[in-house]
C-alpha positions as CSV (number, residue, x, y, z in Angstrom):
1,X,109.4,110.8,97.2
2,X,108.2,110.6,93.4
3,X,106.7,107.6,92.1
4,X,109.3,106.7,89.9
5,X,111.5,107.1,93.5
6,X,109.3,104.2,95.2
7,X,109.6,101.9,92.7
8,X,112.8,102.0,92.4
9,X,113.7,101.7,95.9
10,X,110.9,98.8,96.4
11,X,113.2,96.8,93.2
12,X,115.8,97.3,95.4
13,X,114.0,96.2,98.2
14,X,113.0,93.1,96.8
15,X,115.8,92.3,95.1
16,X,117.9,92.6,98.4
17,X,115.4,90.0,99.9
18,X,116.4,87.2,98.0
19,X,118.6,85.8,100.3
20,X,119.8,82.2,101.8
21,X,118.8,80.8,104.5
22,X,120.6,78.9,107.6
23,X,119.7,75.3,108.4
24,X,117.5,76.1,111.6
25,X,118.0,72.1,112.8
26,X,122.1,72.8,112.5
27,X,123.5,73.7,115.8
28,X,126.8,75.2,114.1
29,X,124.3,77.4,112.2
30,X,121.6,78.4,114.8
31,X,123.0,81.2,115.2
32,X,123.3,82.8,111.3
33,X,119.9,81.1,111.1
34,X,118.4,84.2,113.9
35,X,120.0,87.0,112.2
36,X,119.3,85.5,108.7
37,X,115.6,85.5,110.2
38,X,116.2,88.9,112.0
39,X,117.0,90.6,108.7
40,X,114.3,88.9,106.5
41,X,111.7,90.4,109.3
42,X,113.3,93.6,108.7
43,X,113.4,93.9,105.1
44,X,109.9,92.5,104.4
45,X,108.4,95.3,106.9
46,X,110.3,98.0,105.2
47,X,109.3,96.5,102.0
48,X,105.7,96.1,102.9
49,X,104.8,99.8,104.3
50,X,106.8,101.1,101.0
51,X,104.5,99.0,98.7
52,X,101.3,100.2,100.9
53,X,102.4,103.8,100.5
54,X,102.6,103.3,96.9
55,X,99.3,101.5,96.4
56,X,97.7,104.6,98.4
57,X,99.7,106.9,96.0
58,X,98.1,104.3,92.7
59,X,94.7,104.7,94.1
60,X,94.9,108.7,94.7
61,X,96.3,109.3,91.1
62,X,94.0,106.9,89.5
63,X,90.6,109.0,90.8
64,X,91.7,111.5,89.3
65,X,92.6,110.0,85.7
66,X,89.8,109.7,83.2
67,X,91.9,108.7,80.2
68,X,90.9,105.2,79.5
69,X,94.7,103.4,78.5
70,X,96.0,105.8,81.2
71,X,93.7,103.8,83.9
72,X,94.0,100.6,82.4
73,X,97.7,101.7,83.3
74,X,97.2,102.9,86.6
75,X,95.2,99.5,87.3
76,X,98.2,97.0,85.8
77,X,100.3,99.0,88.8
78,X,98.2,98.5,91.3
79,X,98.4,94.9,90.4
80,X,101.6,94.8,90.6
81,X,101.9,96.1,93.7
82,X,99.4,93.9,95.4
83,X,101.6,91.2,94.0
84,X,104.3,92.5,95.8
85,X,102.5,93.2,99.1
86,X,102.0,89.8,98.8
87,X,105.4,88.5,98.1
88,X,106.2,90.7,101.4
89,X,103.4,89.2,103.5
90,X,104.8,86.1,102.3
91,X,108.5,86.5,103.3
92,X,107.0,87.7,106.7
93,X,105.3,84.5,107.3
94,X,108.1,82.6,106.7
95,X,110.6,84.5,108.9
96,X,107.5,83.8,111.9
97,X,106.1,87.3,111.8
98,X,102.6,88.8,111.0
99,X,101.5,91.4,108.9
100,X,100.6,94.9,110.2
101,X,97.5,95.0,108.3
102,X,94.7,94.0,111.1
103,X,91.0,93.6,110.2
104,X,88.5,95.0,112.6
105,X,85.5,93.5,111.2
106,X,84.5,90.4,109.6
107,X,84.3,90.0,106.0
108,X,81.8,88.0,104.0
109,X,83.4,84.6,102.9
110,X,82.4,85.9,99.0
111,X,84.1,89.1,99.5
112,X,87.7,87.0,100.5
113,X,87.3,84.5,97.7
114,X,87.2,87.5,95.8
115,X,90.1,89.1,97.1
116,X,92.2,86.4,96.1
117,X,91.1,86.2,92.9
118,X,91.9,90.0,92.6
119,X,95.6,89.2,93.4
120,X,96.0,86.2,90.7
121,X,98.0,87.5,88.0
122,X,95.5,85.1,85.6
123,X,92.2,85.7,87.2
124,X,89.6,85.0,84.5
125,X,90.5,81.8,84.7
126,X,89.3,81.7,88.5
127,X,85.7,80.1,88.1
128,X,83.3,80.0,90.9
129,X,80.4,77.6,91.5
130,X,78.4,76.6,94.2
131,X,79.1,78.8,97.1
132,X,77.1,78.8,100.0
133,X,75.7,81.9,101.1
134,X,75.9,83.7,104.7
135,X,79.2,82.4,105.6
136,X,81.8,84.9,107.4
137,X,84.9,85.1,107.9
138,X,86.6,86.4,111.4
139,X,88.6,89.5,111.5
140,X,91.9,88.1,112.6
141,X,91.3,85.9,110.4
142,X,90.3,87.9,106.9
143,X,93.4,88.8,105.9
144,X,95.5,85.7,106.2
145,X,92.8,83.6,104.7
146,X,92.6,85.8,101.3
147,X,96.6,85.4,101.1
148,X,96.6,81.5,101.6
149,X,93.3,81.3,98.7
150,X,95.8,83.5,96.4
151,X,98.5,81.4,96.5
152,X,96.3,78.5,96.2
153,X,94.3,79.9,93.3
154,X,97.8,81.0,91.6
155,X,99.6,77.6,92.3
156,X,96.0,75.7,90.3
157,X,96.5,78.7,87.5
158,X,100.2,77.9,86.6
159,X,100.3,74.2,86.6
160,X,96.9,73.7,84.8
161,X,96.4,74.4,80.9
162,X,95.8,78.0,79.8
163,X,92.2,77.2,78.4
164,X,91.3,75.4,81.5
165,X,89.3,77.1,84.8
166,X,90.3,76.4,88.0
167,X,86.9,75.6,89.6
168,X,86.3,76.8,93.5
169,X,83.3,75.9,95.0
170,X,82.5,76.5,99.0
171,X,80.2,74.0,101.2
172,X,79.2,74.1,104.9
173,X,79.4,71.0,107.0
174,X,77.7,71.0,110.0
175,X,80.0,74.2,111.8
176,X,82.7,74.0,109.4
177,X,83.2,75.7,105.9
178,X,85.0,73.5,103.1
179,X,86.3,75.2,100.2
180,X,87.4,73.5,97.3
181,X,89.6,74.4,94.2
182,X,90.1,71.8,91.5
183,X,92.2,72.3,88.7
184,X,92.2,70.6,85.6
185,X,96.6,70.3,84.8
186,X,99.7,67.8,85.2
187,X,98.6,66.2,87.7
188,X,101.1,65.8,90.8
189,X,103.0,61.8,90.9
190,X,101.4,60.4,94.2
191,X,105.1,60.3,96.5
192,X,105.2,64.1,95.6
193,X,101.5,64.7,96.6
194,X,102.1,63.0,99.8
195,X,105.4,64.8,100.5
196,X,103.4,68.1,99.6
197,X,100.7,67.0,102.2
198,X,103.2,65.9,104.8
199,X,104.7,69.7,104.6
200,X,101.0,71.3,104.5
201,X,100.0,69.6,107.6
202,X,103.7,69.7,109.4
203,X,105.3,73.2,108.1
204,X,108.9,73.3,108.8
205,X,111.2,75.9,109.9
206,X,112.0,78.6,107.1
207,X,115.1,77.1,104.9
208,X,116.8,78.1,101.6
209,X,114.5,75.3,100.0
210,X,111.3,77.1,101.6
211,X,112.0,80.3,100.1
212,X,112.9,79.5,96.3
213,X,109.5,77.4,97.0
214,X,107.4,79.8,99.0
215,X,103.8,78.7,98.1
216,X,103.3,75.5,100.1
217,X,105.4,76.8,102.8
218,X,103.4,80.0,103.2
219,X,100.1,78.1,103.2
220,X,101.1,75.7,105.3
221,X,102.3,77.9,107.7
222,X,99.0,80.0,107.8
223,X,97.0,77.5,108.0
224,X,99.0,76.6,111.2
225,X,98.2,80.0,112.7
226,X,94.3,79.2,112.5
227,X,93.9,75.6,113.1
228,X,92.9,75.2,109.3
229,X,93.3,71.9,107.2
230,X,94.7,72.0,103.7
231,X,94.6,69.3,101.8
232,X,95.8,67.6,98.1
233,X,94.0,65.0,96.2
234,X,94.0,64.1,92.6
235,X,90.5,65.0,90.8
236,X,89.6,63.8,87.8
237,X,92.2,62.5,85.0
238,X,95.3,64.7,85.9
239,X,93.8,67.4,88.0
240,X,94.7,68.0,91.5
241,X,92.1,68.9,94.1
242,X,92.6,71.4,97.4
243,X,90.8,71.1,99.8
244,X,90.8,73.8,102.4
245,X,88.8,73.2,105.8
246,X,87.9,76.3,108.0
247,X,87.1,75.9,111.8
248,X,84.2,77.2,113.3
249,X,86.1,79.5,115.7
250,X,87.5,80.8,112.5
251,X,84.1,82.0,111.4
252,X,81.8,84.9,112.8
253,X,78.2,84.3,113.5
């Protein structure tokens, strides 16, 4: 299949992914609700090992490009396509399933704030501080961590100004790691914040509501999976504040 063939077929994909959801708590639509679930599984997995393919086929064709705009091409692809590896990954959570990317050994706590950043579509704006050296991350662990930091590193990006950084900044307390991301935007009116942080801490089942708003449901929803705390506090003036509090089982060493 040509390149042009994959991309066409992951549109299509994607596009076919957009669906609606069941209620989950109605009994007259339990049922819907399971094959509704069934199918999102399905597509996101098809999806997913199309977009891998293709970032495998990116990467080959871009060793052997020297042309400078050609690569700067090449590299705006491969962007994309982690963004929609992502976008996969995330519908996957949400239907209750797991990606079939496994880490098999653990990863420097640096390396997966860096990660993330890598997949935020407006990463020079990602600023890090203070981060505590000789902290690492657990294999099972690795690669759902990096996909909850992205979509809390995006979230800061797009509802902060565009000349402002969003600061991150990682501490150890005692056997715990505590990373923080403060952004300097809009600010978030306190019943919202506490709705947001009620749905963080309590993710509920997959609804039509959870996918048109797939960030908080997706963190919340990994951060379920390895007993980490996410939380949402104002900072400063307007800014909002994440806090995002990794267990010691969820670190190596």
């Amino acid at each position: 299949m040509s390149l042009r063939q994959y991309v066409s077929a992951l549109v299509t994909v994607n596009v076919t992914g957009v669906i609606t959801m069941a209620d989950p708590t109605d009994p007259a639509t339990q049922d819907a609700h399971l094959e509704t679930v069934d199918m999102l599984l399905h597509l996101s997995r098809r999806s997913q090992a199309m977009v891998d393919r293709l970032i495998g086929c990116l990467d080959r064709m871009g060793q052997q490009e020297h042309d400078p705009e050609r690569l700067k091409n090449f590299f705006e692809l491969d962007f994309l396509a982690l963004r929609m590896r992502r976008n996969d990954e995330s519908l996957l959570v949400l239907a209750g399933g797991e990606s079939a990317r496994i880490r098999r050994d653990p990863v420097p706590l640096e390396e997966v704030l860096q990660g993330a950043c890598s997949e935020v579509e407006d990463f020079r704006r990602i600023e890090f501080g203070v981060v505590e050296p000789g902290l690492v991350v657990a294999a099972p662990v690795v690669n759902d961590l990096v996909h909850l930091l992205a979509e809390l590193f995006d979230n800061a990006a797009a509802f902060s100004a565009p000349d402002t950084k969003v600061l991150v900044e990682v501490r150890r307390v005692t056997d715990r790691a505590v990373i923080l991301i403060e952004d300097r935007g809009i600010g978030i009116p306190p019943a919202r914040l506490r709705e947001l942080n009620q749905r963080l801490a309590q993710p509920t089942p997959p609804s039509a509501i959870t996918v048109r708003q797939m960030g908080v449901g997706v963190v919340g929803r990994l951060a379920q999976r390895h007993d980490i705390r996410v939380e949402l506090e104002p900072a400063g003036e307007r800014g909002i504040a994440a806090s995002v509090v990794l267990p010691s089982h969820t670190l190596a060493g």
